[in-house]
One Martini backbone bead per residue (centre of mass of N, CA, C, O) as a GRO file, in nm:
protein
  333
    1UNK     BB    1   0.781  -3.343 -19.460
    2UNK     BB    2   0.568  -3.270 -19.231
    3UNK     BB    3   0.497  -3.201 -18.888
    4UNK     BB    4   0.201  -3.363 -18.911
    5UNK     BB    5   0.287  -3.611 -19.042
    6UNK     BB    6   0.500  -3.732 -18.854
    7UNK     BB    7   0.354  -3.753 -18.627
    8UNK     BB    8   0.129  -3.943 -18.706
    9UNK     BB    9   0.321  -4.177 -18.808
   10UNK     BB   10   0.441  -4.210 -18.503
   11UNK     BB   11   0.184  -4.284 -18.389
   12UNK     BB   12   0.092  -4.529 -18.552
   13UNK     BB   13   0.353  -4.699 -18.485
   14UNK     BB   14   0.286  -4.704 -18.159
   15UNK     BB   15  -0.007  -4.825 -18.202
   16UNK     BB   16   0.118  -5.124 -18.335
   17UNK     BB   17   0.329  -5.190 -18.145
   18UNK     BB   18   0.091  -5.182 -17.873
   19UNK     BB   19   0.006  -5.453 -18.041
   20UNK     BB   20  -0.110  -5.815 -18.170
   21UNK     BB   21  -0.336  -5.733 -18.349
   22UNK     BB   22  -0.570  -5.632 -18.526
   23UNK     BB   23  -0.601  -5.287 -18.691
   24UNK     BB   24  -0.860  -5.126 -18.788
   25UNK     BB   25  -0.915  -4.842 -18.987
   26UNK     BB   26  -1.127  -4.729 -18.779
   27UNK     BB   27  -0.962  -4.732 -18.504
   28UNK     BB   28  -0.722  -4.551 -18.588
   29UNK     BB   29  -0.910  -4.332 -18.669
   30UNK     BB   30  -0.987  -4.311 -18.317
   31UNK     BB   31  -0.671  -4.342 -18.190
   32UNK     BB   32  -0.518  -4.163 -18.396
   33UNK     BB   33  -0.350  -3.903 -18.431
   34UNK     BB   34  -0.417  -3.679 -18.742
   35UNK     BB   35  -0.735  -3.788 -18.817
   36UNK     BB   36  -1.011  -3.763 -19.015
   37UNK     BB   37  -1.287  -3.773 -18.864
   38UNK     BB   38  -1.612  -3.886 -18.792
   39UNK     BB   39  -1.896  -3.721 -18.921
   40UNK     BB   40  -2.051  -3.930 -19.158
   41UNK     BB   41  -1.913  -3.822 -19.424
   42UNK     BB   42  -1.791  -3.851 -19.738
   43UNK     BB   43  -1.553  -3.674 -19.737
   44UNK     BB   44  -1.417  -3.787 -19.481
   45UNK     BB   45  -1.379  -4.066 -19.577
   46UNK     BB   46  -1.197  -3.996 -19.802
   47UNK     BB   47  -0.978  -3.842 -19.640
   48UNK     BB   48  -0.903  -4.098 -19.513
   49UNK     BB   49  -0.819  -4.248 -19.703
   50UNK     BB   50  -0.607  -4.134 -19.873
   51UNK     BB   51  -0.417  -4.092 -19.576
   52UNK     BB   52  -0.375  -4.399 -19.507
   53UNK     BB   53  -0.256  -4.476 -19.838
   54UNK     BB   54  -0.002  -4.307 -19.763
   55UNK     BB   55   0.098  -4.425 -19.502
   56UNK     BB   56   0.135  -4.731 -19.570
   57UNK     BB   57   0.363  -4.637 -19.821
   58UNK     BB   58   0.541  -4.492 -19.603
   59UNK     BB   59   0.628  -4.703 -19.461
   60UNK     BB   60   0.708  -4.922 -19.614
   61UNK     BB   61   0.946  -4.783 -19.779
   62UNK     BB   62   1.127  -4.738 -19.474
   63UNK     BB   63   1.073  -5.084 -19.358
   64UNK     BB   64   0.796  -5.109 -19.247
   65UNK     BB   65   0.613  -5.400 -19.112
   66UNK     BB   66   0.342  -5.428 -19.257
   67UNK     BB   67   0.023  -5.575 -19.173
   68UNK     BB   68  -0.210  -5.798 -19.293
   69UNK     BB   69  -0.483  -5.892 -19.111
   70UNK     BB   70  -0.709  -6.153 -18.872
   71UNK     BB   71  -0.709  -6.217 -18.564
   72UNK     BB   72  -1.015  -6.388 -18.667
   73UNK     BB   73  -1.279  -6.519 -18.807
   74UNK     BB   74  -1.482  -6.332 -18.757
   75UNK     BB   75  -1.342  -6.093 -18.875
   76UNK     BB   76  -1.478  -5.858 -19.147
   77UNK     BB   77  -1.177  -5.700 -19.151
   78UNK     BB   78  -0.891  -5.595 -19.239
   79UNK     BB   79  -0.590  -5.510 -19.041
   80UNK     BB   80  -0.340  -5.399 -18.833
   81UNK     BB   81   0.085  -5.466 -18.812
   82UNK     BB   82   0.379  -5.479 -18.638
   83UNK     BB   83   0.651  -5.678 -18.674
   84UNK     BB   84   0.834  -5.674 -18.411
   85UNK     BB   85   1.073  -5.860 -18.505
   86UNK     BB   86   1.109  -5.675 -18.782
   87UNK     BB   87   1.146  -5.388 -18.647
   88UNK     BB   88   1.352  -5.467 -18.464
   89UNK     BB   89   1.701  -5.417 -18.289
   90UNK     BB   90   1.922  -5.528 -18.204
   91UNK     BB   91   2.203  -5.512 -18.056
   92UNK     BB   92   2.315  -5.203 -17.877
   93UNK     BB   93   2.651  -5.042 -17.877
   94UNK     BB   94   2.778  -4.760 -17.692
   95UNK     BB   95   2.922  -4.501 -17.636
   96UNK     BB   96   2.951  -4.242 -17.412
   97UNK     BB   97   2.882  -4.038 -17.638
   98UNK     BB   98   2.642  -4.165 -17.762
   99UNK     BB   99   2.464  -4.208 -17.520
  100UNK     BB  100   2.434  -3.947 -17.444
  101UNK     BB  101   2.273  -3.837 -17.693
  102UNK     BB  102   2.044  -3.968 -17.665
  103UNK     BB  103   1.957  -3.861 -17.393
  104UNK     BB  104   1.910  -3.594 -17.549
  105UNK     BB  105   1.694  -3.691 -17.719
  106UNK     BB  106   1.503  -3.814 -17.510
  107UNK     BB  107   1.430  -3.543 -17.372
  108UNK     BB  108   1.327  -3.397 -17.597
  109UNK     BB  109   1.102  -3.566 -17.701
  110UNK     BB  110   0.916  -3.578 -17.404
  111UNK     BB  111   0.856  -3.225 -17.454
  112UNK     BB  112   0.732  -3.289 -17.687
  113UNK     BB  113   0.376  -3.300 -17.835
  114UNK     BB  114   0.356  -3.618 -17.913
  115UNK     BB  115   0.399  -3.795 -17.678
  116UNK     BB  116   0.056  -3.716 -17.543
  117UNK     BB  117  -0.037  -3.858 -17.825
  118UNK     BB  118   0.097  -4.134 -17.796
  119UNK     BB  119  -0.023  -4.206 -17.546
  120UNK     BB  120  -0.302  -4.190 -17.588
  121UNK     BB  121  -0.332  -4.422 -17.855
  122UNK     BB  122  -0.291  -4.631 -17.603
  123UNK     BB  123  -0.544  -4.579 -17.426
  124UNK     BB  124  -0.715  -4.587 -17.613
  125UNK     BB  125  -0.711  -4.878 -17.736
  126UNK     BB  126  -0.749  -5.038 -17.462
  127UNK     BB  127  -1.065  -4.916 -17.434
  128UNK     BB  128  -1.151  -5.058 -17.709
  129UNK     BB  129  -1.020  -5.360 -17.670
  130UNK     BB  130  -0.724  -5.362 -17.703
  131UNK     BB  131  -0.416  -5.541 -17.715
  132UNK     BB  132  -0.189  -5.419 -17.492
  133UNK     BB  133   0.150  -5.411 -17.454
  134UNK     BB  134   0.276  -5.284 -17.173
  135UNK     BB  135   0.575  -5.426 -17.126
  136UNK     BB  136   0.641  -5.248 -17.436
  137UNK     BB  137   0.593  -4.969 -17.371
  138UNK     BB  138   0.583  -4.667 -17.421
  139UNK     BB  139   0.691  -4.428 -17.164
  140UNK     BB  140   0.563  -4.110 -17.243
  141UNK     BB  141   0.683  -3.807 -17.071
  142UNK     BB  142   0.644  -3.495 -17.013
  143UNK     BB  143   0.903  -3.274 -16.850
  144UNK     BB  144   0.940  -2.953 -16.966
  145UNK     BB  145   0.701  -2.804 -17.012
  146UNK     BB  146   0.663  -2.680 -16.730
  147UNK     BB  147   0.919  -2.539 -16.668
  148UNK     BB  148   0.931  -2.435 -17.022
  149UNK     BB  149   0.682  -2.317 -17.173
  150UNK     BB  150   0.885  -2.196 -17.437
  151UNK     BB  151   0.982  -2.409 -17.594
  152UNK     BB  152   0.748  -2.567 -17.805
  153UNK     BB  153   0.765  -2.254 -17.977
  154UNK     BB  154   1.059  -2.242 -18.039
  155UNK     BB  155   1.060  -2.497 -18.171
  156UNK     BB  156   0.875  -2.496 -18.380
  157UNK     BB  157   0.986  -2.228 -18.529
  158UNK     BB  158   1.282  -2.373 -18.582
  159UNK     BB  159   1.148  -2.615 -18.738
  160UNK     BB  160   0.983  -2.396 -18.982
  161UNK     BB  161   1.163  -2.127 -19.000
  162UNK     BB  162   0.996  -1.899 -18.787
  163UNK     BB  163   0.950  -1.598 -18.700
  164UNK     BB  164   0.988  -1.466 -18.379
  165UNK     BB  165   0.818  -1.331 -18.084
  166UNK     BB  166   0.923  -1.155 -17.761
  167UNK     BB  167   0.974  -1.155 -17.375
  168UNK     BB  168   1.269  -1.039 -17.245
  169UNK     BB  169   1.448  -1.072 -16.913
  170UNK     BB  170   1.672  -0.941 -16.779
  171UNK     BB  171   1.893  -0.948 -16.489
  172UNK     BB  172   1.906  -0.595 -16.512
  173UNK     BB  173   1.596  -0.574 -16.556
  174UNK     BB  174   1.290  -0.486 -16.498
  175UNK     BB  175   1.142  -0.496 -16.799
  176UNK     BB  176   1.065  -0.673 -17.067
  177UNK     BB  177   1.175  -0.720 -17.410
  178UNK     BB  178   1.143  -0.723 -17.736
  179UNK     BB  179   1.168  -0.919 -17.971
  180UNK     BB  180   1.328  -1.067 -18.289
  181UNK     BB  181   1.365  -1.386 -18.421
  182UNK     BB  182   1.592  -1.639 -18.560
  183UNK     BB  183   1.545  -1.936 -18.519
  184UNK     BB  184   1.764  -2.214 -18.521
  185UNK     BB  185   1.731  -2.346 -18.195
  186UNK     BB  186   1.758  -2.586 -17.942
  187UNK     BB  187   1.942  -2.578 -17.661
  188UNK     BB  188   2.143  -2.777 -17.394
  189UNK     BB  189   2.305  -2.625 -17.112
  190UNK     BB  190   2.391  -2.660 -16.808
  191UNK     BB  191   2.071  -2.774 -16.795
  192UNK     BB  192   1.979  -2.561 -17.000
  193UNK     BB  193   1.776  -2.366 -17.193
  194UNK     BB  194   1.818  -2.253 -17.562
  195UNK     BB  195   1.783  -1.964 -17.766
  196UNK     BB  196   1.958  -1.993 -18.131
  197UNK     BB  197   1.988  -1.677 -18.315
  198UNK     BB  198   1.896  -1.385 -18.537
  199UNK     BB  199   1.846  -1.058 -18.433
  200UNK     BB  200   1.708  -0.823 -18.554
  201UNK     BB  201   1.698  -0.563 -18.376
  202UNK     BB  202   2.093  -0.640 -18.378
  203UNK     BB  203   2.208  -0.737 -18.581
  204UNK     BB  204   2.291  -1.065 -18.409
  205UNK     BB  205   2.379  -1.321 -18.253
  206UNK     BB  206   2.194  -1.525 -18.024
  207UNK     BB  207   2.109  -1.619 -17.677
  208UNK     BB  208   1.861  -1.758 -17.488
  209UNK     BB  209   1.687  -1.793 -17.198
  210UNK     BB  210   1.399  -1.953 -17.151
  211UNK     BB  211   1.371  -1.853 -16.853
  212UNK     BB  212   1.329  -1.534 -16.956
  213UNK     BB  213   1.075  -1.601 -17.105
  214UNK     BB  214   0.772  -1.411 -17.150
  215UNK     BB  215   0.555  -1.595 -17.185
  216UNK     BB  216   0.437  -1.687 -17.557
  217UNK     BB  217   0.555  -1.730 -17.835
  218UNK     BB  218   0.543  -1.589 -18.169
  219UNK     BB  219   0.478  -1.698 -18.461
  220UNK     BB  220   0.594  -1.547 -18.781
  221UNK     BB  221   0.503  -1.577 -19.070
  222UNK     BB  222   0.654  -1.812 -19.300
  223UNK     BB  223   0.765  -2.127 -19.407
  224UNK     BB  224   1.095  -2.106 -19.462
  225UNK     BB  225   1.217  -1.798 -19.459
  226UNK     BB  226   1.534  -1.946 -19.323
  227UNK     BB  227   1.897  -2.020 -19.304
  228UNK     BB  228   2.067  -2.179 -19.112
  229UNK     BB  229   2.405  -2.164 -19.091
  230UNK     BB  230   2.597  -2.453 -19.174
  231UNK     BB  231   2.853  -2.324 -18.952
  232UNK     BB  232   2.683  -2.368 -18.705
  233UNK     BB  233   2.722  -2.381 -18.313
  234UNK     BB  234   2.534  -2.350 -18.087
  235UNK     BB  235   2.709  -2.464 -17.789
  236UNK     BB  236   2.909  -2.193 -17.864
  237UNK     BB  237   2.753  -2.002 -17.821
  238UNK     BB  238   2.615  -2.057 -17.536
  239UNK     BB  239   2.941  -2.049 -17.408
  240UNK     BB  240   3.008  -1.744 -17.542
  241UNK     BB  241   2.794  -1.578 -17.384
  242UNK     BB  242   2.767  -1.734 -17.084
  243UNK     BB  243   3.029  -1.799 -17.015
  244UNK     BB  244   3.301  -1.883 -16.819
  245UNK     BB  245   3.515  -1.865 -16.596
  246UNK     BB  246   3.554  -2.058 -16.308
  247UNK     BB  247   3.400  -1.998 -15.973
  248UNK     BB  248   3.448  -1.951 -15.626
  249UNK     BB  249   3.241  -2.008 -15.406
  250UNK     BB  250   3.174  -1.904 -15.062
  251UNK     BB  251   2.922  -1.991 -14.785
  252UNK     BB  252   2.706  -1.956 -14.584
  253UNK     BB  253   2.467  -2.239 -14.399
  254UNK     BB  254   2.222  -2.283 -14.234
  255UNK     BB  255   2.127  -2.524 -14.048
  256UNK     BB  256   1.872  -2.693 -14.266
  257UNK     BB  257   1.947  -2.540 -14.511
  258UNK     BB  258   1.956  -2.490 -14.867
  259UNK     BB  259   1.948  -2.775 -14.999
  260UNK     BB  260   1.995  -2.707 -15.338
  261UNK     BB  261   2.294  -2.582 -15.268
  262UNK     BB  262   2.396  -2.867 -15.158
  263UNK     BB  263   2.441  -3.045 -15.395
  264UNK     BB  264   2.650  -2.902 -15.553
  265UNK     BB  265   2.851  -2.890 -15.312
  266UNK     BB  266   3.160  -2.827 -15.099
  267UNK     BB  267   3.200  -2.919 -14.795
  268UNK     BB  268   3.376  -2.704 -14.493
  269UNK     BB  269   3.224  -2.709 -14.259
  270UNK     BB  270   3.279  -2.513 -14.002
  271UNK     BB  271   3.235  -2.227 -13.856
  272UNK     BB  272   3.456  -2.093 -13.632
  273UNK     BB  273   3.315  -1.813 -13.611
  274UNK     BB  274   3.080  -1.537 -13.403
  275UNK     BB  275   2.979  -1.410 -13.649
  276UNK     BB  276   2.829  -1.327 -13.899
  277UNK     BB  277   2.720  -1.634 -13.965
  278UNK     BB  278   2.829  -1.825 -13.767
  279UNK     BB  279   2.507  -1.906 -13.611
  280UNK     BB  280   2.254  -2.004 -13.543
  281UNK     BB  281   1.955  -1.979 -13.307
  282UNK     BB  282   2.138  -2.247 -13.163
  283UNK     BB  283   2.430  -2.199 -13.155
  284UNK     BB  284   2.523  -2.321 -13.400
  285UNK     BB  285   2.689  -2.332 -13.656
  286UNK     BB  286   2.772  -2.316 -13.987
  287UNK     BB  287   2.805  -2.404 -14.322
  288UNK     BB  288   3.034  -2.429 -14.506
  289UNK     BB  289   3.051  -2.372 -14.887
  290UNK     BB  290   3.164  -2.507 -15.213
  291UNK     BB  291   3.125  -2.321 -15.496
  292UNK     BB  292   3.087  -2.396 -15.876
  293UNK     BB  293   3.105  -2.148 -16.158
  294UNK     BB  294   2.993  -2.015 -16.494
  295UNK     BB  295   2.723  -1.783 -16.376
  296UNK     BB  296   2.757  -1.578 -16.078
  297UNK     BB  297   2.463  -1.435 -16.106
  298UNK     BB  298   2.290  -1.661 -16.090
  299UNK     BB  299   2.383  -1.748 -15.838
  300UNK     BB  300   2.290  -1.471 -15.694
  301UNK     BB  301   1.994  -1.538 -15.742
  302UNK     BB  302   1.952  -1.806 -15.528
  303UNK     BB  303   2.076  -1.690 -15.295
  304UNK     BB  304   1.869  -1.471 -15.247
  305UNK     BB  305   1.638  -1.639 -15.236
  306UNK     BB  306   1.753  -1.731 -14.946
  307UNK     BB  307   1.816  -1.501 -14.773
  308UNK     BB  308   1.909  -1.524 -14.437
  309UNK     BB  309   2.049  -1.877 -14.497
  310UNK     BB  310   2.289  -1.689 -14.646
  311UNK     BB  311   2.632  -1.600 -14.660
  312UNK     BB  312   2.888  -1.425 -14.842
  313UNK     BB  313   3.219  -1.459 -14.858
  314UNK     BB  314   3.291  -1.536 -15.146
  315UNK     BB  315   3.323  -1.328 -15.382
  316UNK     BB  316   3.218  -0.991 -15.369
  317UNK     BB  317   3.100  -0.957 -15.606
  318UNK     BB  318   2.860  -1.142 -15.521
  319UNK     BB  319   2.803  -1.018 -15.246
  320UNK     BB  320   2.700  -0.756 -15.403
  321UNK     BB  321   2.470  -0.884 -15.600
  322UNK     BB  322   2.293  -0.945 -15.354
  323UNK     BB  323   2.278  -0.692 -15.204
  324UNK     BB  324   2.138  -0.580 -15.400
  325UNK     BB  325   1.876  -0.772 -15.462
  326UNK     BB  326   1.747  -0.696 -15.180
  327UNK     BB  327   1.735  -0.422 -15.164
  328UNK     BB  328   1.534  -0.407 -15.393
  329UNK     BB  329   1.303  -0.581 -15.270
  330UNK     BB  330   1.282  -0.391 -15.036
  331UNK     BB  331   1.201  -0.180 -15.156
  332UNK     BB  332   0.927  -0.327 -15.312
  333UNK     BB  333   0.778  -0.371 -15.038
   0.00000   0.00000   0.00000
């Protein structure tokens, strides 16, 4: 099955599941994303029938409890809906593994470009007059897409297996350096996304991180073209990648600054001297705090973000880090 097929499928079965009315073919095809518009013409009104009676035949098959009926005697026309109370699950109980996976199933979910379609088909049918159970509705909302621009163009290239090609910028690097890799998949690893795959031009595995791909990547060539590895695992290849043994880092935080690291931070008090970064503007002491990272250059690029309301006690590493970072910054300036 196609994936502009199943987003159909999908827009379909949302749309008829939050109304109890029926609903006609006609009003299907004007608030249900991926059918053909209706322009009028014979060839349209034919493509769309034929594309209707193979979705109906696709959900019965699944198992989908799709009715014909009229809602009222005056109705002209049967409608169609899904027969709530047969197409729902029972109650489930989930163990805490399985519970953490759906929770990452229904984030990728969201960050998806058919959330905003399957949200609009809801929104249409109401403004048409159809009686949409909101109380029972999907609340479909993308998350991901603002944080992660590079997502969307990702994820569709790993799931068509199209070849993509990006500019991917290190950060030890000034200037970002084009890619073009075979994407296996996209996954979600202490907080961020990765793209996973085997790169071209270093004719090796390697992991992306979505953060540092600057614009919008491109997929090239036809859809199937490479099959990723029966027995890859996408969260080894990135833990084996970025990650690595923990770090204890500790720093000073001027008072009443850094929310977003201290978040994170385990408070030691206040600093004891009166040195560099022992007091704040008005004499009061400054936050000690301890951070624990498995990407320390990374927690460096934050530290630095911050200025001088932040200064890196241990270990020296880090604190190095920061100071070429302001420094490189300074020269720029």
């Amino acid at each position: 099955m196609s994936a502009k097929r199943a987003e159909r499928l999908v827009n379909l079965v949302i749309a008829l599941l939050g109304t109890r009315q029926y609903v006609t073919a006609a009003r299907i095809r004007a608030t249900v994303p991926g059918y053909e518009p209706d322009d009028g013409t014979a060839r349209a009104d034919e493509a769309f029938k034929r594309m209707f009676e193979r979705d109906k035949a696709e959900l019965r098959e699944m198992g989908v409890p799709l009715e014909t009926g009229r809602t009222s005697v005056f109705d002209t026309e049967d409608g169609y809906r899904i027969a709530r109370a047969d197409y729902e699950l029972p109650e489930i109980t989930l163990t805490g593994e399985e519970a953490a996976a759906v929770g990452l199933a229904l984030r990728l979910w969201e960050s998806a470009q058919l959330a905003g379609a399957a949200h609009s088909a809801l929104v249409k049918l109401k403004a048409a007059g159809v009686e949409v159970d909101t109380g029972r509705g999907l609340p479909l909302q993308p998350r991901l897409d603002s944080d992660e621009p590079a997502f969307e163009a990702c994820y569709a290239a790993a799931r068509d297996r199209r070849a993509l090609e990006f500019d991917y910028r290190r950060p030890d690097e000034q200037e970002p350096a084009r890619r073009h890799v075979q994407p296996w998949g996209v996954v979600a690893w202490h907080g961020r996304w990765y793209l996973v795959g085997f790169d071209l031009d270093r004719q090796e595995r390697r992991s992306f991180r979505l953060s540092r791909v600057v614009g919008t990547p491109r997929a090239a060539g036809p859809a199937g073209a490479f099959e990723p590895p029966a027995d890859v695992d996408l969260a080894a290849m990135v833990a084996g990648q970025f990650g690595g043994a923990e770090q204890t880092v500790v720093v000073r935080a001027r008072p009443g600054t850094a929310v977003g690291l201290r978040r994170h931070a385990t408070p030691l008090g206040a600093a004891a001297d009166r040195a560099a970064g022992g007091t704040g503007n008005g004499g009061e002491p400054w936050d000690r705090l301890e951070l624990r990272t498995t990407e320390p250059m990374r927690l460096a690029d934050q530290l630095a973000a911050l200025g001088p309301d932040v200064l890196v006690e241990a270990p020296a590493a880090v604190r190095d880090a920061v100071i070429e970072r302001l420094t490189r910054l300074a020269t720029m300036a």
